[in-house]
C-alpha positions as CSV (number, residue, x, y, z in Angstrom):
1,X,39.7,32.8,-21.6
2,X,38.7,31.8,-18.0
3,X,36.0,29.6,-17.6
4,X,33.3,29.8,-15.0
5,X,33.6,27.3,-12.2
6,X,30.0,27.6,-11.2
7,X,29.1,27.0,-14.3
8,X,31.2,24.1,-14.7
9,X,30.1,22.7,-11.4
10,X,26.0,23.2,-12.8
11,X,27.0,21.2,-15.8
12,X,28.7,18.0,-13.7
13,X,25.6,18.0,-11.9
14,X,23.3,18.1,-14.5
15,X,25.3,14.7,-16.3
16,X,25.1,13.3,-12.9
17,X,21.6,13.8,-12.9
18,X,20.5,12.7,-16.5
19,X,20.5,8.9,-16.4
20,X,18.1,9.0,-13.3
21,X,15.8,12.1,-15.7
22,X,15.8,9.7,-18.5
23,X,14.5,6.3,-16.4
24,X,11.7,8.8,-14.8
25,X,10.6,10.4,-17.7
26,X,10.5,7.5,-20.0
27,X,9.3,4.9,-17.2
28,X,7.1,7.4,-15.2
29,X,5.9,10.8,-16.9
30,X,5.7,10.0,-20.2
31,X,3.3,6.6,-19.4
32,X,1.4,8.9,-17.2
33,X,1.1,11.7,-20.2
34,X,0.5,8.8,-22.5
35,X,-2.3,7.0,-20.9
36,X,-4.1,10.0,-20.4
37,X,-4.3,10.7,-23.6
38,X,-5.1,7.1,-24.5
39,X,-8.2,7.7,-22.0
40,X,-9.4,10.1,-25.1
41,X,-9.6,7.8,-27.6
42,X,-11.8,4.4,-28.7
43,X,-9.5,1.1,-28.6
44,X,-8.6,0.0,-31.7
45,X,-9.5,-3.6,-32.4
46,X,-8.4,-5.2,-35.9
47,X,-8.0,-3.3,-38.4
48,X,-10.2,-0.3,-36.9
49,X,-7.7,2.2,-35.3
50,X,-8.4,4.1,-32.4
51,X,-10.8,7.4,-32.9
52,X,-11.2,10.3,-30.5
53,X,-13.8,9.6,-28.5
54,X,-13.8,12.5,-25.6
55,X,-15.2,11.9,-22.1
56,X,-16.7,8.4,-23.5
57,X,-14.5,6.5,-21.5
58,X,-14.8,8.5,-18.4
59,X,-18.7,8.2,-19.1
60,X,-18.8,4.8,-19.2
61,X,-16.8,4.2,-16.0
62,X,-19.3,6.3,-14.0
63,X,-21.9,4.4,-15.3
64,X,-19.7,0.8,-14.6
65,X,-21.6,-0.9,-11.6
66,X,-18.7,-3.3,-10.9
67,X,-16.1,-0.1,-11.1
68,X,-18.3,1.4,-8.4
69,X,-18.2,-2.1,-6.6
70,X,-14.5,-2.4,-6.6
71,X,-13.9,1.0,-5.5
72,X,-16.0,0.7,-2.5
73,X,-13.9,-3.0,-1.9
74,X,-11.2,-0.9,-2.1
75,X,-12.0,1.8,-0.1
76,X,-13.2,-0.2,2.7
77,X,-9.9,-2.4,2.1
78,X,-8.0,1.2,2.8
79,X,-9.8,2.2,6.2
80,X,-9.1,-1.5,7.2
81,X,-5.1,-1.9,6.5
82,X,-3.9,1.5,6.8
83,X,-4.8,2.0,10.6
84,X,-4.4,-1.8,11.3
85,X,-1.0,-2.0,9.8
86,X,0.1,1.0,11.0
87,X,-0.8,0.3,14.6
88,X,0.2,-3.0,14.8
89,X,3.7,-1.7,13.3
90,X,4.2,0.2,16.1
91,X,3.3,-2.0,18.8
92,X,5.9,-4.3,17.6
93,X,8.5,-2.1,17.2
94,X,8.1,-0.5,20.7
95,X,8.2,-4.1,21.9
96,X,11.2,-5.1,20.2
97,X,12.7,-1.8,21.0
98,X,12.8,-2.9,25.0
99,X,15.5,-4.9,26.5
100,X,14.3,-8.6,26.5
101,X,15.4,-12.5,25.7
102,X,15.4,-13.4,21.8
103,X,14.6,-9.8,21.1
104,X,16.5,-10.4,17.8
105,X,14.6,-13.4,16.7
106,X,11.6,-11.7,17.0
107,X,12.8,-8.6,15.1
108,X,13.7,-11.2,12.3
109,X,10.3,-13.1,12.7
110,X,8.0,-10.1,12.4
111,X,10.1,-8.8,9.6
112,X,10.0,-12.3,7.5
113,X,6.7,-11.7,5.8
114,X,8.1,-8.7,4.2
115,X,11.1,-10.5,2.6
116,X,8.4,-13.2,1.5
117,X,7.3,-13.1,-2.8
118,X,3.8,-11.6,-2.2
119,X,2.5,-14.6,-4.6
120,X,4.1,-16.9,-2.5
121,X,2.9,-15.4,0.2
122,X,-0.4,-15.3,-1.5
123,X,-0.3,-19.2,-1.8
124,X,1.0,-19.6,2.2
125,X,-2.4,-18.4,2.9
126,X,-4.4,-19.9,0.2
127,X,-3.6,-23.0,2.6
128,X,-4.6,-21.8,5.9
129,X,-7.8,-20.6,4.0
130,X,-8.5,-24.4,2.0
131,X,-11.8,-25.3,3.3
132,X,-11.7,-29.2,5.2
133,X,-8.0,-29.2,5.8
134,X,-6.8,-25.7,6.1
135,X,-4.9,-24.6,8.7
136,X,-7.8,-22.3,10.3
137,X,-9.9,-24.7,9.4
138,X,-7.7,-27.1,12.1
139,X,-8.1,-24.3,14.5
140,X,-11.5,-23.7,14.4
141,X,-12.2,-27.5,14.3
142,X,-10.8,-27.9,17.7
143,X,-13.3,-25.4,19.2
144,X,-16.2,-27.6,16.9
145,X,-17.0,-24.9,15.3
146,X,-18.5,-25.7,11.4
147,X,-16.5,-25.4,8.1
148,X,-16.1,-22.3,6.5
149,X,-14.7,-21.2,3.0
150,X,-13.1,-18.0,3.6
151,X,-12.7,-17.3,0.2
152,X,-15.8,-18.4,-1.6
153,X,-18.2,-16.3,0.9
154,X,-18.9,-13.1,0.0
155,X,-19.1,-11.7,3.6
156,X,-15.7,-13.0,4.5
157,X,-13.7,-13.2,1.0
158,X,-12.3,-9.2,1.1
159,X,-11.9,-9.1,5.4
160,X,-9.8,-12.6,4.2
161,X,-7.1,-10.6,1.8
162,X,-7.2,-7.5,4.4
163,X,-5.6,-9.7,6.7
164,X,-3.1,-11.1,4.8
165,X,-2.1,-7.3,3.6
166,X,-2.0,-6.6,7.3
167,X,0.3,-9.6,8.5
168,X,2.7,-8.7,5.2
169,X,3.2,-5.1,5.6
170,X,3.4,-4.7,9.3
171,X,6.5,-5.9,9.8
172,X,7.9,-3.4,6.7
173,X,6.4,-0.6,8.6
174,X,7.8,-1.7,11.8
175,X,11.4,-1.3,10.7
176,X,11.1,2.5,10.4
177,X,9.3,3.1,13.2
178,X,11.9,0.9,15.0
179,X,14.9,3.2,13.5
180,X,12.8,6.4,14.9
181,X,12.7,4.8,18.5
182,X,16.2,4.2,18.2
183,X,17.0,7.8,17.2
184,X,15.5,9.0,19.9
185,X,17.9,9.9,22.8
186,X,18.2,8.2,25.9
187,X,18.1,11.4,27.6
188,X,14.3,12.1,27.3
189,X,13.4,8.5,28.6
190,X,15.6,9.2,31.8
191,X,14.2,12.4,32.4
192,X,10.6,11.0,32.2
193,X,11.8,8.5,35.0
194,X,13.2,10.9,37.0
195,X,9.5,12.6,36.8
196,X,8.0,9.4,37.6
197,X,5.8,9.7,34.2
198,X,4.5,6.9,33.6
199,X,5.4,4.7,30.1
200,X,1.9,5.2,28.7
201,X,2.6,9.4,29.4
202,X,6.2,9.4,28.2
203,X,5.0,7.2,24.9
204,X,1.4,9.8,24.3
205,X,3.4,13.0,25.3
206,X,7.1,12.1,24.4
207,X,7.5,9.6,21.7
208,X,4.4,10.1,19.6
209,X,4.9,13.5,18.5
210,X,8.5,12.8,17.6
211,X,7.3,10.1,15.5
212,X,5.0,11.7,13.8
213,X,7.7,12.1,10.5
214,X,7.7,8.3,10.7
215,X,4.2,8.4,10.8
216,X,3.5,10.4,7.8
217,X,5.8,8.5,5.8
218,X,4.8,5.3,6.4
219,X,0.9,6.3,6.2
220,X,1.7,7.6,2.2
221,X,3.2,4.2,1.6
222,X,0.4,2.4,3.5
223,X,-2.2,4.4,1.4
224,X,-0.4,3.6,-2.2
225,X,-0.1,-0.6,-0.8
226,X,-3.7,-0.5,-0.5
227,X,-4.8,0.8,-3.9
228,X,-2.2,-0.7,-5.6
229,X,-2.9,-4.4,-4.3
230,X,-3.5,-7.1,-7.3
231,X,-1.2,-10.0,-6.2
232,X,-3.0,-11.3,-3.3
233,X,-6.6,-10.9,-5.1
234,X,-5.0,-13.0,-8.2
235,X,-4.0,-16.0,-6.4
236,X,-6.9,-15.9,-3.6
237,X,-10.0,-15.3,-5.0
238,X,-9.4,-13.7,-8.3
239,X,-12.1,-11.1,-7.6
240,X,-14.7,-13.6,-6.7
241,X,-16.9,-14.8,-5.4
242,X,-19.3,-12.1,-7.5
243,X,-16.9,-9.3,-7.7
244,X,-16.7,-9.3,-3.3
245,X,-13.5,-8.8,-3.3
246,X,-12.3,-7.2,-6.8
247,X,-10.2,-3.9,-6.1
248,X,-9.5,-1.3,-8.3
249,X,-6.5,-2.7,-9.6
250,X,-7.4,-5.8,-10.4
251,X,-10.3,-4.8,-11.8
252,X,-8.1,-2.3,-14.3
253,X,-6.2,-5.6,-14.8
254,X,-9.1,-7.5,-16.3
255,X,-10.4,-4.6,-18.2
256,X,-7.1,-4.2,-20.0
257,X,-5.4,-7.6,-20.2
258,X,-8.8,-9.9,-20.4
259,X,-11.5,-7.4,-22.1
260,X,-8.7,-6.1,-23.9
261,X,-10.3,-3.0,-23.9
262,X,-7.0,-0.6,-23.2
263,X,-9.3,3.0,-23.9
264,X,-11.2,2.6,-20.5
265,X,-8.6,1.3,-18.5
266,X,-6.6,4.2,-19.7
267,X,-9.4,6.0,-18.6
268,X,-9.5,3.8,-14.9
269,X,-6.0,4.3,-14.6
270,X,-6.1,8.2,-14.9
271,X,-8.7,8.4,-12.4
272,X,-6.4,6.1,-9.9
273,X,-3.5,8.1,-10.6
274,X,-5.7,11.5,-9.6
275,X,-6.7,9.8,-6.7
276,X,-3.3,9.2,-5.1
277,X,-2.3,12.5,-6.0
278,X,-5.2,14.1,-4.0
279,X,-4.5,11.7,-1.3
280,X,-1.0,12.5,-1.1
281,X,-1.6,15.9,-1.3
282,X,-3.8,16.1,1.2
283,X,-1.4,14.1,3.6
284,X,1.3,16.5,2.8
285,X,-0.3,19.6,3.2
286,X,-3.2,19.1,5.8
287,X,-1.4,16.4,7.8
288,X,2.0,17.7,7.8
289,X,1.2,20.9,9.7
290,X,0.7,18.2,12.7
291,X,4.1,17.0,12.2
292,X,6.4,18.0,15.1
293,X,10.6,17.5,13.7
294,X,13.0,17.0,16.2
């Protein structure tokens, strides 16, 4: 009996493929199914187990005034450090993209904070920031101007963690858009010169719609960095002072690990994971159609 090569060839690829099904199923889709379903039910404390409780959850986190305060945090945390790391991202890598002295040292210094532990990271800052003998509190000394704590004032305590994001994920973002320059051919640079088009032209008319695939793809991972930030927040500020700079996450954090109350951050985690979804829905399907492949 003569067996079916195609069939055969289905099968091997099917084995190849189960260990990585099994890891996202039981790591990914199932937590997801899981927790949604949690979202539906009371948390069981003591001896009480868990009830089904409906849109209860859901109820109470449209009606949770510090919810609503970290989502704004974080929303204004997301219109901050996605165009600012972006940007910055790309200035640096079309710098280090030119011919110049030490352009590998400063490929490897404006790289470094990505490499860094973001707790450790975290605690770099938490020095710069120490009010008296901080380093920015050097700095600003010199000019003699007053003492400042960054992190204990509401006004400044969430622009304070946007800027450490910023300085840690530029320099991640900057590789790729760094390996599109460098995919680029030398041919379309050379015929802009012949033209006489100036570098602002050839980089506005040439460069940024080929990029625009980098773009995309780093703009998804900028968008899930900034609503999945907890680290810095921990080890800065820890949410304070008076919720300022509490973000979604962390604030799902203390609901489940510190209120112990696993129902409604079921229910706070659902509504995060909706929200990326939409988010990188919309990026695929609205802001793909501007993407220009080479």
């Amino acid at each position: 009996m003569l067996r079916n090569p195609n069939s055969n060839s289905a099968l091997q690829a099917y084995l190849l493929l189960l260990p990585a099904l099994v890891l996202l199923v039981a790591f990914t889709h199932y937590p997801a199914v899981a927790t949604l379903i949690d979202s539906f039910f009371s948390t069981p404390r003591g001896g009480r187990p868990s009830v089904w409780v409906g849109l209860e959850n859901y109820k109470v986190m449209v009606a949770d005034p510090v919810f609503w305060k970290a989502a704004t945090n974080n929303l204004w945390f997301a219109l901050a450090t996605i165009p600012l790391s972006i940007g910055l991202a790309l200035v640096m890598a079309l710098w280090v993209n030119e011919r110049m002295t030490g352009r590998s040292f400063l490929r490897m210094a404006y790289f470094t904070p990505t490499v860094l532990p973001m707790i450790a990271v975290a605690n770099i800052w938490l020095f710069f920031y120490t009010p008296g003998y901080g380093l920015l509190e050097q700095i600003t000394g010199l000019f003699g101007l007053p003492s400042h704590n960054w992190l204990g004032d509401q006004r400044t305590a969430l622009g304070a963690i946007t800027l450490v994001a910023v300085w840690k994920e530029a320099g991640f973002f900057m590789i790729f858009y760094l390996a599109a320059l460098q995919s680029l051919s030398p041919s379309l640079r050379e015929a802009a010169a012949i033209e006489g088009a100036p570098r602002w032209y050839y980089f506005r008319h040439v460069q940024w719609p080929l990029l625009m695939p980098t773009t995309l793809f780093v703009m998804i991972n900028a968008v899930i960095n900034a609503v999945r930030m907890v680290d810095h927040v921990v080890v800065l500020t820890r949410g304070g002072p008076d919720n300022a700079s509490t973000l979604l996450l962390y604030y799902l954090y203390e609901v489940g690990f510190k209120f112990w109350d696993t129902a409604y951050a079921a229910a706070i985690t659902v509504f995060l994971l909706v929200l990326l979804v939409a988010v990188a829905l919309l990026q695929f399907f609205v802001f793909d159609r501007r993407v220009h492949y080479q």
